[in-house]
C-alpha angles and dihedrals in degrees: 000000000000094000094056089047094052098050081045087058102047090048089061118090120241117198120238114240101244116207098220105253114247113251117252119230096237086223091064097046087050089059102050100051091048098079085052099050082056110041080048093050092043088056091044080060110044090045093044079051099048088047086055094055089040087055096052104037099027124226113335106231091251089066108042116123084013107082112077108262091232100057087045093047089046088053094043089235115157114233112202089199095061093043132086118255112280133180115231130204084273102053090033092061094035099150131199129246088242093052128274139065109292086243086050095049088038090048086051092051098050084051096060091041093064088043099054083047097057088047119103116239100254089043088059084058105036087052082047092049116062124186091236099072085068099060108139108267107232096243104203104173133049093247096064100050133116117253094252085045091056097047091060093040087058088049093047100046086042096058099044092048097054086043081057113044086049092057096054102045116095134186132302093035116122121188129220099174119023111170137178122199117182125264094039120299122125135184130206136190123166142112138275126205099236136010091252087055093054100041087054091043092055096045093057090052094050083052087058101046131085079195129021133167135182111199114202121269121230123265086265097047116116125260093239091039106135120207123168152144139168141126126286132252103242161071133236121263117248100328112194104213082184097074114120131256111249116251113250093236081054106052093102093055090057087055095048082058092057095052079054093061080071107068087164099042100220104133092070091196116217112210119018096132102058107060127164116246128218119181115196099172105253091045138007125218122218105200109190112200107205146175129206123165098224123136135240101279100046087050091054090057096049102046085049089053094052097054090052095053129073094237103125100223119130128205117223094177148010112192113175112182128183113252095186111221086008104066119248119300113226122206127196139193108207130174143192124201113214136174132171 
C-alpha cells in the first residue's frame, strides 16, 4: 500500500520555513513615497486641466475618433467625428461670388431651366434674338459700303469731279489723259499754253483737292506740260443706300434706261451686250466695258444726267484719251447690281 501512502503524504501541507523580515525605520519609508504623491498629484492636475479645456473648446480636429466614447460622453464633450453631418450658420449662408445664398442662385437656375423647357422652339429664338443687335451700322468710307450704296456713291462722285475739272480749267489747257477712278480720284495730263497758265491750273486743282500730287516730268517734257492727280475734295450729294437690287430678268431693261439718258444719242455706246458676269451667292454684278467717241462735254452731261436719274448703273471708271485727228475716245466701266 506504498502507492496510497504516498498519495496520503503528498496531500498533507508542509509548512514553508519563513527568514523573519527586517523591520523599516518609518522615516525612510516616508521619504520614498514623497516624490510619488507629488508627481500623482502634478498629472491629476494637468489631465483635470486638459479636460477643462476639452470641455470648453471641444475636441480639437487632431483628436477626433481617437478619445474613448465613454470618457467624452462622461465629460459631455461633443465629438464631430461621432456625430451625423450638420450645416452650421457659416455653410447655411454660404453666398456666391455673383450675390445670394448658393440654394437661392440653384433654385434660380432650376427655375429658368423649366421655363426654357416649356418654351417653344421659335420663342426661344425670337426671346435670343433681340431687335437692337441690327441696328444699321454707320458705314463712313467707300470700302465699307453696300453694293447698292456703292453704286450711288460712284454716280454721285462721277458726276462732281467732271463738274469740277471743268470749272478750273481755263483756257488755253489741252488734255491728252483725263481719268476718273470711283470713289473719287482723278488724273490729268495734258498741256497749258504758257508757264503762268499752268502754275494757276494746277493751283486750282490743289484748292480743290483733299490730296494732290505732281510727279516730275522727264528732262524733254515741255515747260507748260501738266501732269496731276489727287482726291477730291468732296462728298456725294444725298446718296440713298436704300435703293433695290435689280432683278436679274430685268437686268436688260436697266440698261435700256440708261441708252435713254442720251436723247441725242451722241454718246454711241460699244459694248453693252457682253457683260461680265460675277456671281457671289446673294447678288450677281454685271460689269460692261464700252467704248463711245464722244467728247468732254457730251460725257459731263451724261454722267450728270445719270446721277440725276433713278437708273442703278455705277460707274467704276472714266477714262478720256486724246486720239489726235480722230477726237478723243472715251472708255467706261460701268456695273449693275442684280439678285433674284
Amino acid at each position: 500500500m506504498i502507492e496510497l501512502n504516498l498519495i496520503e503524504a503528498a496531500s498533507q501541507t508542509i509548512p514553508a520555513a519563513t527568514a523573519p523580515m527586517a523591520a523599516v525605520p518609518t522615516s525612510a519609508a516616508k521619504k520614498s513615497k514623497l516624490p510619488l504623491l507629488i508627481a500623482a498629484a502634478a498629472v491629476l492636475v494637468v489631465v483635470c486641466g486638459l479636460f477643462g479645456i476639452l470641455k470648453f473648446a471641444g475636441v480639437p480636429h487632431a483628436l477626433e475618433g481617437v478619445l474613448p466614447a465613454p470618457v467624452v460622453d462622461a465629460l459631455g464633450i461633443p465629438d464631430p467625428s461621432r456625430q451625423g453631418p450638420t450645416m452650421d450658420a457659416r455653410s447655411a449662408g454660404q453666398t456666391t461670388t455673383a450675390g445670394g445664398t448658393i440654394a437661392s442662385r440653384r433654385a434660380e437656375e432650376e427655375a429658368a431651366a423649366v421655363r426654357r423647357a416649356q418654351q417653344s422652339s421659335p420663342e426661344r429664338v425670337v426671346q435670343a434674338v433681340q431687335p437692337g443687335i441690327f441696328q444699321a451700322e454707320k458705314r463712313h468710307d467707300y470700302a465699307s459700303l453696300l453694293p447698292m450704296q456703292k453704286l450711288c456713291f460712284q454716280k454721285s462722285m462721277a458726276a462732281q469731279v467732271f463738274a469740277f475739272v471743268n470749272a478750273v480749267t481755263p483756257e488755253g489747257v489741252s488734255f491728252a489723259d483725263l481719268m476718273f477712278a470711283a470713289p473719287n480720284y482723278y488724273f490729268i495730263r495734258g498741256v497749258a499754253e504758257s508757264p503762268v497758265i499752268q502754275r494757276n491750273y494746277l493751283e486750282r486743282l490743289k484748292m480743290g483737292s483733299s490730296e494732290f500730287k505732281t510727279p516730275e516730268l522727264p528732262e524733254n517734257a515741255p515747260a507748260t506740260a501738266v501732269t496731276a492727280y489727287g482726291v477730291l475734295n468732296s462728298k456725294p450729294e444725298a446718296m440713298q443706300g436704300a435703293a433695290p437690287f435689280v432683278k436679274d430678268g430685268e437686268v436688260s431693261k436697266e440698261i435700256d434706261a440708261l441708252r435713254g439718258l442720251d436723247a441725242n444719242n451722241r454718246l454711241r455706246f460699244s459694248g453693252l451686250k457682253n457683260p461680265k458676269v460675277e456671281d457671289f451667292g446673294v447678288y450677281k454684278s454685271y460689269t460692261y466695258n464700252v467704248t463711245t467717241k464722244a467728247d468732254f462735254q457730251v460725257v459731263l452731261s451724261f454722267v450728270e444726267a445719270l446721277a440725276k436719274s433713278p437708273v442703278r448703273v455705277g460707274v467704276e471708271r472714266i477714262k478720256m484719251t486724246a486720239a489726235g485727228k480722230k477726237g478723243v475716245s472715251t472708255a467706261m466701266t460701268l456695273v449693275v447690281y442684280s439678285s433674284n
